[in-house]
C-alpha positions in Angstrom: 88.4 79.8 104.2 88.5 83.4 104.9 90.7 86.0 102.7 93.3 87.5 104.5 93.9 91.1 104.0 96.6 93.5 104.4 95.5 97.3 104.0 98.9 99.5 103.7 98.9 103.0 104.5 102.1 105.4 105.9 103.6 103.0 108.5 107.1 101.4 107.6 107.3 98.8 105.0 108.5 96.3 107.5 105.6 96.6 109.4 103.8 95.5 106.2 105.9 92.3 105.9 105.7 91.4 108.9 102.0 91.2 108.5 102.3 89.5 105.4 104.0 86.6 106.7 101.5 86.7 109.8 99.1 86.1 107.1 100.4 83.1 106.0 100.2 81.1 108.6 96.5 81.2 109.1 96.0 80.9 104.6 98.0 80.1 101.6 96.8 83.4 100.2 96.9 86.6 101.2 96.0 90.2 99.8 97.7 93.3 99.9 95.8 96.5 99.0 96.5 100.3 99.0 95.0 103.4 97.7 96.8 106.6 96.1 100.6 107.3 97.6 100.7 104.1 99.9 100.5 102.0 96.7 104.7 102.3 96.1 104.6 101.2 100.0 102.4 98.0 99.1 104.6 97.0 96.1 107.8 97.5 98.1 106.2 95.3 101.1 105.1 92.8 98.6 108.1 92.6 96.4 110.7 92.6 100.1 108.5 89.5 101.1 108.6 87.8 97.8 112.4 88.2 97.5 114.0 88.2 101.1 111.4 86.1 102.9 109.0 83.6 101.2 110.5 82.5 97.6 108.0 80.5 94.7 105.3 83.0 95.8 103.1 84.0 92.6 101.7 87.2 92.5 99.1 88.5 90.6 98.2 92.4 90.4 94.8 94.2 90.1 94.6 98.1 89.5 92.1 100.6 89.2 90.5 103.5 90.0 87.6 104.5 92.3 85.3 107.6 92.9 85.9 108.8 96.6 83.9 112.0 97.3 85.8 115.3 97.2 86.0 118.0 100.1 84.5 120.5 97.8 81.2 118.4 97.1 82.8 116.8 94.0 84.2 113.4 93.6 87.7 112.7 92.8 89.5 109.6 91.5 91.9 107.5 93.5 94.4 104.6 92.0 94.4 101.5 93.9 95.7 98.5 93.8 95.7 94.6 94.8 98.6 92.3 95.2 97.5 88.8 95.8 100.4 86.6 96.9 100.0 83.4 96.8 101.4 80.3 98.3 102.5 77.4 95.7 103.0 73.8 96.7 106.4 74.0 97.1 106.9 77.4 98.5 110.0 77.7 101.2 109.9 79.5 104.3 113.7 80.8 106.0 114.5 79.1 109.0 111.8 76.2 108.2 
């Protein structure tokens, strides 16, 4: 079974969701992830497809930090995060 992943960047949080429900028909997990200002996107997308489109989905959460090389020849930290959503047995799909 291969992980399916959702990277979030600057695009509309819909257009996140969508995705995430694409997801889950090919897995009964999928992972959204999402470094520096998209993180706040990536929650909103996780929490709009938790609450308005798939409900009994558990969600687990993973933060941290990693070094990314700096323009000046430094390197600088950037916050990420991972939102794994997964599918329980009795998970309910709208309009299914």
């Amino acid at each position: 079974m291969s992980e399916n992943i959702v990277y979030v960047g600057s695009k509309p949080v819909m257009t996140y969701v969508t995705a995430i429900l694409s997801s889950f028909k090919d897995s009964p997990e999928v992972v959204v992830k999402a470094r520096g200002r998209a993180i706040s996107t990536a929650v909103d997308a996780a929490e709009v497809t938790r609450t308005r489109f798939m409900t009994d989905l558990k969600p687990s959460v993973i933060i941290g930090t990693e070094k990314l090389p700096g323009t000046e020849g430094g390197t600088r930290n950037v916050s990420f995060i991972e939102i794994n959503l997964k599918k329980s047995p009795e998970a309910k799909t709208p309009g299914a």
